[in-house]
N, CA, C and O atoms as a GROMACS GRO file, in nm:
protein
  392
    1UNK      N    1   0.085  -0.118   0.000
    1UNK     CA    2   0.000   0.000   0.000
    1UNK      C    3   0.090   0.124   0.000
    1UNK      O    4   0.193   0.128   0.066
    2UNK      N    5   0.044   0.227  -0.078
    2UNK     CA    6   0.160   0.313  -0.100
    2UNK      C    7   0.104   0.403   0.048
    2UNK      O    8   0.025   0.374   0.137
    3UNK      N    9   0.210   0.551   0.013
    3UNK     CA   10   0.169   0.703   0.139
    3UNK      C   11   0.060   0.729   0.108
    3UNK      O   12  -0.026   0.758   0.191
    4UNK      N   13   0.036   0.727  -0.027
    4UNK     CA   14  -0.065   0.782  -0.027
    4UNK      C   15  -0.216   0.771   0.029
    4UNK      O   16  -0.280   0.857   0.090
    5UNK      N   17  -0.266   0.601  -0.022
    5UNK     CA   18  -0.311   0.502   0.034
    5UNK      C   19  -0.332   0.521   0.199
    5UNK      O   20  -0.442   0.539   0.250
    6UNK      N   21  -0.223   0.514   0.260
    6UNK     CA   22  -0.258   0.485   0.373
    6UNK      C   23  -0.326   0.601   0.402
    6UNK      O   24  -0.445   0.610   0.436
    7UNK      N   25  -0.214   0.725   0.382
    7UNK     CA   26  -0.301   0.869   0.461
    7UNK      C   27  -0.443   0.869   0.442
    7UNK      O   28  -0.526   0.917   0.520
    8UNK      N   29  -0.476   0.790   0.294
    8UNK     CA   30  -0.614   0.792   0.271
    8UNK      C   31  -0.709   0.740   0.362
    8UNK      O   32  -0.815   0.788   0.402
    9UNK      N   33  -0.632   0.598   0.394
    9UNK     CA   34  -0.727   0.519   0.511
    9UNK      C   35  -0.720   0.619   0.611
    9UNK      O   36  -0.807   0.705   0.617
   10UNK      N   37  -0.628   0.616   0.687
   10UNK     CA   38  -0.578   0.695   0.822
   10UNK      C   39  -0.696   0.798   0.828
   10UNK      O   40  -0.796   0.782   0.898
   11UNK      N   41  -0.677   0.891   0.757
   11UNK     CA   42  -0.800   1.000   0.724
   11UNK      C   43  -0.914   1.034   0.658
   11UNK      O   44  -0.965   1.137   0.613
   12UNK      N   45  -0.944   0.898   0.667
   12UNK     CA   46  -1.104   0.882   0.578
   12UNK      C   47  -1.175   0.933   0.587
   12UNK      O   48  -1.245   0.981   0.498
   13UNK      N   49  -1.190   0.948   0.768
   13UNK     CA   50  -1.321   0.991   0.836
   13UNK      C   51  -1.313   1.055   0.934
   13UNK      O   52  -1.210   1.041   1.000
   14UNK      N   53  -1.402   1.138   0.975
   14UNK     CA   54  -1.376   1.229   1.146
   14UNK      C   55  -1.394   1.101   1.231
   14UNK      O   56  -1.322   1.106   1.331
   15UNK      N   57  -1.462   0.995   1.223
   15UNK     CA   58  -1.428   0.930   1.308
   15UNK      C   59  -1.297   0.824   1.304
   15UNK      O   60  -1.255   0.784   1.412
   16UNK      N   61  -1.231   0.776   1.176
   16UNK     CA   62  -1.086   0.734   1.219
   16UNK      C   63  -1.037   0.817   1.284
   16UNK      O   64  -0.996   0.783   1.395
   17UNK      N   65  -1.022   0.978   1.234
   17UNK     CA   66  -0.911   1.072   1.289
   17UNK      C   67  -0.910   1.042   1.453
   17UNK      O   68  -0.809   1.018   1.518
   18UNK      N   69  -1.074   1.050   1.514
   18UNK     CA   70  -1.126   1.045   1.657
   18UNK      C   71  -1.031   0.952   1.707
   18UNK      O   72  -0.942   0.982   1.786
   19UNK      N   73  -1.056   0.803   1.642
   19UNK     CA   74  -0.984   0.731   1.716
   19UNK      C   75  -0.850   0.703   1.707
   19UNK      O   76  -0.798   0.693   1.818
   20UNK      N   77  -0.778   0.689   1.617
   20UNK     CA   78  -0.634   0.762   1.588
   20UNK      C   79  -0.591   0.870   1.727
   20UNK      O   80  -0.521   0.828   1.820
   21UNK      N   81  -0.633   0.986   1.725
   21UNK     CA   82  -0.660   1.061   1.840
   21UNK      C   83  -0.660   0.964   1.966
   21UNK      O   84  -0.561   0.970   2.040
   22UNK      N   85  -0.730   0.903   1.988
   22UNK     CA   86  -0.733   0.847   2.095
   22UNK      C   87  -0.623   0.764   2.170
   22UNK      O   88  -0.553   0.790   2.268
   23UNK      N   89  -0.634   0.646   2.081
   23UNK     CA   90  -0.533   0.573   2.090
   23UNK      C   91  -0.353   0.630   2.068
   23UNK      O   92  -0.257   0.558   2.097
   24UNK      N   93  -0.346   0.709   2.038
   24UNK     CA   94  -0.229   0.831   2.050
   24UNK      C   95  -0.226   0.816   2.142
   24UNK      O   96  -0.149   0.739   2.200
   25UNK      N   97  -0.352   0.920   2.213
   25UNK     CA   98  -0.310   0.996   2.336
   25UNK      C   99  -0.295   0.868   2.464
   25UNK      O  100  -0.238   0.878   2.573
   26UNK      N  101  -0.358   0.767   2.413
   26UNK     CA  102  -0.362   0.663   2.541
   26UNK      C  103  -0.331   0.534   2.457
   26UNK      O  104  -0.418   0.468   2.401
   27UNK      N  105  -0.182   0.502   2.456
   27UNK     CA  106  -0.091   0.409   2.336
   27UNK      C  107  -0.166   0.273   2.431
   27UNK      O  108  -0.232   0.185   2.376
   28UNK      N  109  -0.146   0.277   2.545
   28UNK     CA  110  -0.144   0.136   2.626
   28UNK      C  111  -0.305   0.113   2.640
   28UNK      O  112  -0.329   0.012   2.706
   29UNK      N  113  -0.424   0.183   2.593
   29UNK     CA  114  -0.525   0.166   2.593
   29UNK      C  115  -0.593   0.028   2.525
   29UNK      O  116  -0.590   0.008   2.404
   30UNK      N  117  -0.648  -0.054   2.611
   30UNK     CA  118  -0.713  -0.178   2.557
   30UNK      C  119  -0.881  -0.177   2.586
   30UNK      O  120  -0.933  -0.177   2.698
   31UNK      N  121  -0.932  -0.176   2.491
   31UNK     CA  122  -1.114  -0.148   2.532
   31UNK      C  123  -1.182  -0.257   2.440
   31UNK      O  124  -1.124  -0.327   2.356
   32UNK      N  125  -1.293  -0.257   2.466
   32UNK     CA  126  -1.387  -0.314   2.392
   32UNK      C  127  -1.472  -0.179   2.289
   32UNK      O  128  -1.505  -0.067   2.326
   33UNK      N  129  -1.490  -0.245   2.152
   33UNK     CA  130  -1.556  -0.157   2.100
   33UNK      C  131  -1.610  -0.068   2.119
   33UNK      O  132  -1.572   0.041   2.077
   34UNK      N  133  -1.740  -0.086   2.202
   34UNK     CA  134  -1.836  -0.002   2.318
   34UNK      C  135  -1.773   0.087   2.384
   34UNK      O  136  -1.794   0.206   2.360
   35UNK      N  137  -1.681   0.044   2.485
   35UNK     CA  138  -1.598   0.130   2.564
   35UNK      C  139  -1.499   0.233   2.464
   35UNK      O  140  -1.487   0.350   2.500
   36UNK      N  141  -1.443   0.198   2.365
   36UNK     CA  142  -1.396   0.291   2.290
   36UNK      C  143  -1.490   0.349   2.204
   36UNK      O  144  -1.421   0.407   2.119
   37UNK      N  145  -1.590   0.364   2.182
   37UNK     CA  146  -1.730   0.450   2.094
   37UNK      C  147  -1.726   0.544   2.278
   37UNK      O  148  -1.693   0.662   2.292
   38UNK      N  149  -1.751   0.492   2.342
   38UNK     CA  150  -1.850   0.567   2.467
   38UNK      C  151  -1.704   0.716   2.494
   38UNK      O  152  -1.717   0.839   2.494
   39UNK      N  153  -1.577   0.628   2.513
   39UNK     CA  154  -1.442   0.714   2.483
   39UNK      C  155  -1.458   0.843   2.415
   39UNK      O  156  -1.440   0.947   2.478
   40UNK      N  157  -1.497   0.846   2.263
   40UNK     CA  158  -1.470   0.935   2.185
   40UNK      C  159  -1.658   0.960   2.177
   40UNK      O  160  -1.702   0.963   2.062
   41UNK      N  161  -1.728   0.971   2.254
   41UNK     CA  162  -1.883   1.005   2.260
   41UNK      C  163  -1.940   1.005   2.127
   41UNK      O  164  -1.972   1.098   2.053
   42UNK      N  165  -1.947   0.818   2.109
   42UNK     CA  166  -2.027   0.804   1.970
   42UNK      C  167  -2.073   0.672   1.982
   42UNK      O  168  -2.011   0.587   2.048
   43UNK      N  169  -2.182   0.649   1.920
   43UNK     CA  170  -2.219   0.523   1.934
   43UNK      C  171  -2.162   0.409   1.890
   43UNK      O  172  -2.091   0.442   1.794
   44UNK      N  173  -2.152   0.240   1.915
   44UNK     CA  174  -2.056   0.156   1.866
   44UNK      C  175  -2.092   0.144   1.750
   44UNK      O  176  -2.005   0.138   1.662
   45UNK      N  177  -2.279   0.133   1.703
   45UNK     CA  178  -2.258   0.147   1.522
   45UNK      C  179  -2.233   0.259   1.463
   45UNK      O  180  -2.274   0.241   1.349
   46UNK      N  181  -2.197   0.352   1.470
   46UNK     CA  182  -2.110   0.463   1.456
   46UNK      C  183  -1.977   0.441   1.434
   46UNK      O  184  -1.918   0.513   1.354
   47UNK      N  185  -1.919   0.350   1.495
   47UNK     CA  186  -1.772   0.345   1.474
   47UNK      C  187  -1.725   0.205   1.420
   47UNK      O  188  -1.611   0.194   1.375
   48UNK      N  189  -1.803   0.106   1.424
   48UNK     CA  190  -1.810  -0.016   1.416
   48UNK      C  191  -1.695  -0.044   1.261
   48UNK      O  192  -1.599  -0.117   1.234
   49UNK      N  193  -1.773   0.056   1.196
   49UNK     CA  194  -1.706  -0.001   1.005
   49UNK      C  195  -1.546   0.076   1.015
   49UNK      O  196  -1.442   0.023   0.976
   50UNK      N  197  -1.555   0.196   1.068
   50UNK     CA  198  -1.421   0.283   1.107
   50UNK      C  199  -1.330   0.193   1.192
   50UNK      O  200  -1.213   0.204   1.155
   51UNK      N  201  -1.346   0.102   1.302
   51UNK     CA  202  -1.244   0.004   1.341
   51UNK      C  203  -1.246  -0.108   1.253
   51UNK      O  204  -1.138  -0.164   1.235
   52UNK      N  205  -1.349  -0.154   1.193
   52UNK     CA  206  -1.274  -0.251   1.083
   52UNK      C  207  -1.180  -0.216   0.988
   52UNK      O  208  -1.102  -0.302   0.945
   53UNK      N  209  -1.176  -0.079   0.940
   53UNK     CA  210  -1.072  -0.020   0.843
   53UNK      C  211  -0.904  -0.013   0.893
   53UNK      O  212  -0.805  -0.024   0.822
   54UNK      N  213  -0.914   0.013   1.063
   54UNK     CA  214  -0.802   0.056   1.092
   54UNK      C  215  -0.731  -0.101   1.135
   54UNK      O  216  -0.611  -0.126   1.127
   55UNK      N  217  -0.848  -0.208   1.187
   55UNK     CA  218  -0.782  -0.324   1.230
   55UNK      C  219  -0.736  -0.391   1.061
   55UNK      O  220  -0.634  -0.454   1.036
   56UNK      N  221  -0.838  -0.357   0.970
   56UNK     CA  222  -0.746  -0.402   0.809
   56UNK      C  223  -0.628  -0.362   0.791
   56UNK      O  224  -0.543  -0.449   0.776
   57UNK      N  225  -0.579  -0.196   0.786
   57UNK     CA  226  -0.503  -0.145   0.786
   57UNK      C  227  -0.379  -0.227   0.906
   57UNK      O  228  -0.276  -0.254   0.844
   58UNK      N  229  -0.373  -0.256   1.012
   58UNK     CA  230  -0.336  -0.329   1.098
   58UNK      C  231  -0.256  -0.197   1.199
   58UNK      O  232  -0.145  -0.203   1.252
   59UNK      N  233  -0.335  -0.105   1.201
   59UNK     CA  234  -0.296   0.008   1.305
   59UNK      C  235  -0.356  -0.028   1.460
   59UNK      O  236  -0.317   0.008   1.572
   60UNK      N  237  -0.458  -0.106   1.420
   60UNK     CA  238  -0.538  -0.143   1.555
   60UNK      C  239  -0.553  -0.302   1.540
   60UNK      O  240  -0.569  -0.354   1.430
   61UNK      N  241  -0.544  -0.390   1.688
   61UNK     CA  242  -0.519  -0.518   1.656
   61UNK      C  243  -0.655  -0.560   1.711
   61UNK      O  244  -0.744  -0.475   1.703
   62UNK      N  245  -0.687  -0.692   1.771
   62UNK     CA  246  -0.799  -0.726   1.825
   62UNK      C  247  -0.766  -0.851   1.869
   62UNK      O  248  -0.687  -0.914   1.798
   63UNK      N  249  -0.814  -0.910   1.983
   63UNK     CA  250  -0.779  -1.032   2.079
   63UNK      C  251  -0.887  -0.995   2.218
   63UNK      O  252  -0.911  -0.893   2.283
   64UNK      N  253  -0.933  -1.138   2.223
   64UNK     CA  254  -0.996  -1.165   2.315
   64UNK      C  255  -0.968  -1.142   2.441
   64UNK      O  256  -0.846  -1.126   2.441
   65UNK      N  257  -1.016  -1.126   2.574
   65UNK     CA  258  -0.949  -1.106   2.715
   65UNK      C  259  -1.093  -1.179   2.761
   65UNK      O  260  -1.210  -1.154   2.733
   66UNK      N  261  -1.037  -1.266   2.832
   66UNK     CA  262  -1.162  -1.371   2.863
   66UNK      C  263  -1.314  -1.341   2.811
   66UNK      O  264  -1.335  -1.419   2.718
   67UNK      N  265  -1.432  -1.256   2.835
   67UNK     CA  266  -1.517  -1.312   2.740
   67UNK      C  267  -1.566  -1.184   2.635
   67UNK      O  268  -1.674  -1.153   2.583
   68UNK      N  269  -1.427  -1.128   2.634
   68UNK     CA  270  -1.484  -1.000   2.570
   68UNK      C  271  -1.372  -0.944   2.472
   68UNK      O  272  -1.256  -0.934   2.512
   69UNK      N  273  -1.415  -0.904   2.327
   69UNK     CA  274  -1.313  -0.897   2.206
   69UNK      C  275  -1.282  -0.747   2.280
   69UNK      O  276  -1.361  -0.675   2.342
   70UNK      N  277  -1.151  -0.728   2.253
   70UNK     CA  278  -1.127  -0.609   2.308
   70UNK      C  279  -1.003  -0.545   2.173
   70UNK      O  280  -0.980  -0.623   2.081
   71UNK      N  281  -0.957  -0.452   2.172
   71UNK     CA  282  -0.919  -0.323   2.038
   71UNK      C  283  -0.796  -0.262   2.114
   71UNK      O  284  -0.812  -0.231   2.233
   72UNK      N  285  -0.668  -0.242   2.052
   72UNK     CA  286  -0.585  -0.176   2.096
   72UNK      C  287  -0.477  -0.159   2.019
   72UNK      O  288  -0.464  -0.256   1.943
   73UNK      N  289  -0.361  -0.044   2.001
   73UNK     CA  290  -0.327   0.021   1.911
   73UNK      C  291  -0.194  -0.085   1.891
   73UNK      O  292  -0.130  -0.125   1.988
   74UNK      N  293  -0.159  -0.129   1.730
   74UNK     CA  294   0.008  -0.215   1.764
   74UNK      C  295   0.076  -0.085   1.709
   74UNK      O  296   0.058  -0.017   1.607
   75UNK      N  297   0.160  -0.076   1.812
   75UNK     CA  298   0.270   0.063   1.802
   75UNK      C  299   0.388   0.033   1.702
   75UNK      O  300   0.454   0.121   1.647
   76UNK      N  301   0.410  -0.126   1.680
   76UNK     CA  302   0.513  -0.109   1.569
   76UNK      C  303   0.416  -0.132   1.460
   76UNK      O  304   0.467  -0.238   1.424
   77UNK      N  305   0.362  -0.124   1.415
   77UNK     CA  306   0.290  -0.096   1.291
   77UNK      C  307   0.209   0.047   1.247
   77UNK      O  308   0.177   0.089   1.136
   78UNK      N  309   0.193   0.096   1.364
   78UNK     CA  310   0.153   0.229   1.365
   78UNK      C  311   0.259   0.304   1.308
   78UNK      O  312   0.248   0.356   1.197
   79UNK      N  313   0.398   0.316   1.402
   79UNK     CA  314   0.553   0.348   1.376
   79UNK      C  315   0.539   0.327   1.219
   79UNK      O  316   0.542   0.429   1.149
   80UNK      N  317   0.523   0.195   1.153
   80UNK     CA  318   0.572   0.145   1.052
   80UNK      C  319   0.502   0.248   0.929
   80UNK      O  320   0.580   0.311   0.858
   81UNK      N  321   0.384   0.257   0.913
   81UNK     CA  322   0.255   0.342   0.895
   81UNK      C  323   0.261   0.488   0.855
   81UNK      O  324   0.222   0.542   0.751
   82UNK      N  325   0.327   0.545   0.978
   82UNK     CA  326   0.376   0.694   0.962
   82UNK      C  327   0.473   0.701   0.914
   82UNK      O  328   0.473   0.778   0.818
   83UNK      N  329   0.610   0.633   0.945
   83UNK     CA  330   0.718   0.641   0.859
   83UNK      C  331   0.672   0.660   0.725
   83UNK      O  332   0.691   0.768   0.669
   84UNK      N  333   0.598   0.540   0.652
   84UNK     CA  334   0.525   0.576   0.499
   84UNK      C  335   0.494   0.682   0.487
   84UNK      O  336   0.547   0.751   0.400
   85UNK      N  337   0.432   0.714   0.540
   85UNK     CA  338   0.317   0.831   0.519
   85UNK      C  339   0.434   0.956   0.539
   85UNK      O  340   0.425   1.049   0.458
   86UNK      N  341   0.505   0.961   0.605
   86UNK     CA  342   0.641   1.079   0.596
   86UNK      C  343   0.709   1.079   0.497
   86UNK      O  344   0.732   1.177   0.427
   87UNK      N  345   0.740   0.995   0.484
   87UNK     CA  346   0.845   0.914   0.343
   87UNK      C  347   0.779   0.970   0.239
   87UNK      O  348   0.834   1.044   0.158
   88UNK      N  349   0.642   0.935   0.234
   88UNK     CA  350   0.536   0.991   0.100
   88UNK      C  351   0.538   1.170   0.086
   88UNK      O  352   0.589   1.245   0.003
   89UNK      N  353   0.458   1.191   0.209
   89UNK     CA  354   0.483   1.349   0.211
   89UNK      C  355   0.610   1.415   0.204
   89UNK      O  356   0.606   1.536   0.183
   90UNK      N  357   0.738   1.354   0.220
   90UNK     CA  358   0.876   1.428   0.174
   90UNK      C  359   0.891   1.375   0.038
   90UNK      O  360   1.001   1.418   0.002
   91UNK      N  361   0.840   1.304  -0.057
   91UNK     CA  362   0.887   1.263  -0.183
   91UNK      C  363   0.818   1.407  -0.272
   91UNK      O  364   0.878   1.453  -0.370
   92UNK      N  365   0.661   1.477  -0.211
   92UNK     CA  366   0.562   1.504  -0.255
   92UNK      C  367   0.617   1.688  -0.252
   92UNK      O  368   0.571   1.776  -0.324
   93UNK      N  369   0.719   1.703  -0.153
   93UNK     CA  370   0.742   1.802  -0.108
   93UNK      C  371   0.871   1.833  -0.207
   93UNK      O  372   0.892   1.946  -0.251
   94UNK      N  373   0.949   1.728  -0.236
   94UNK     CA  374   1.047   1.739  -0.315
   94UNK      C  375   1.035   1.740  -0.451
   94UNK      O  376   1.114   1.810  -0.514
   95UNK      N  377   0.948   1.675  -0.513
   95UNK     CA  378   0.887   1.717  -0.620
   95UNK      C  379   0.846   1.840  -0.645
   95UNK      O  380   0.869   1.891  -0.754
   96UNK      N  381   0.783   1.905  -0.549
   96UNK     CA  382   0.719   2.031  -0.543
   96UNK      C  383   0.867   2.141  -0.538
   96UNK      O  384   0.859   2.259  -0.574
   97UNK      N  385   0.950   2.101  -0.506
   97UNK     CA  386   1.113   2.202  -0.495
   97UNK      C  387   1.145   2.206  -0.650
   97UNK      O  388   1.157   2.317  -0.701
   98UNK      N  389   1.160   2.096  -0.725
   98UNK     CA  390   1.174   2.077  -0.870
   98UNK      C  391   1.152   2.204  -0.921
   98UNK      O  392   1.156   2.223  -1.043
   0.00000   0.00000   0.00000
């Protein structure tokens, strides 16, 4: 997937950005869907299709904790993610110096 691509996913929606946002600000954060909708004050079908994009993307992972699927950010793939997405925006910037 190229920079471009991703920034696209990354910033699809006010609600990726929301949770992006979130999970930033709270890296070690592990929730259940619900609990992360109630987080960023939105409902879980509200956000439901927006965490399937980011767990595709593989910015957000998912694993069980005894009886409940729970959501939380993998930081080396996130890392991995932005590097692209920098990499992209300095290729875009250097072109633009041309």
């Amino acid at each position: 997937m190229s920079g471009s691509e991703i920034l696209s996913t990354l910033l699809g929606s006010e609600v990726r950005g929301d949770l992006l946002v979130l999970f930033h600000r709270n890296p070690g954060l592990i929730d259940t869907v619900d609990g992360v909708a109630r987080r960023i004050g939105r409902t879980t079908v509200a956000i439901i299709s927006e965490v399937r994009e980011l767990l595709v993307l593989g910015v957000l992972r998912q694993k069980r904790i005894g009886a409940s699927e729970v959501v939380f950010l993998d930081r080396a793939k996130d890392r991995e993610l932005l590097e692209s997405v920098a990499n992209h925006l300095k290729t875009i910037r250097i072109g633009e110096e041309r």
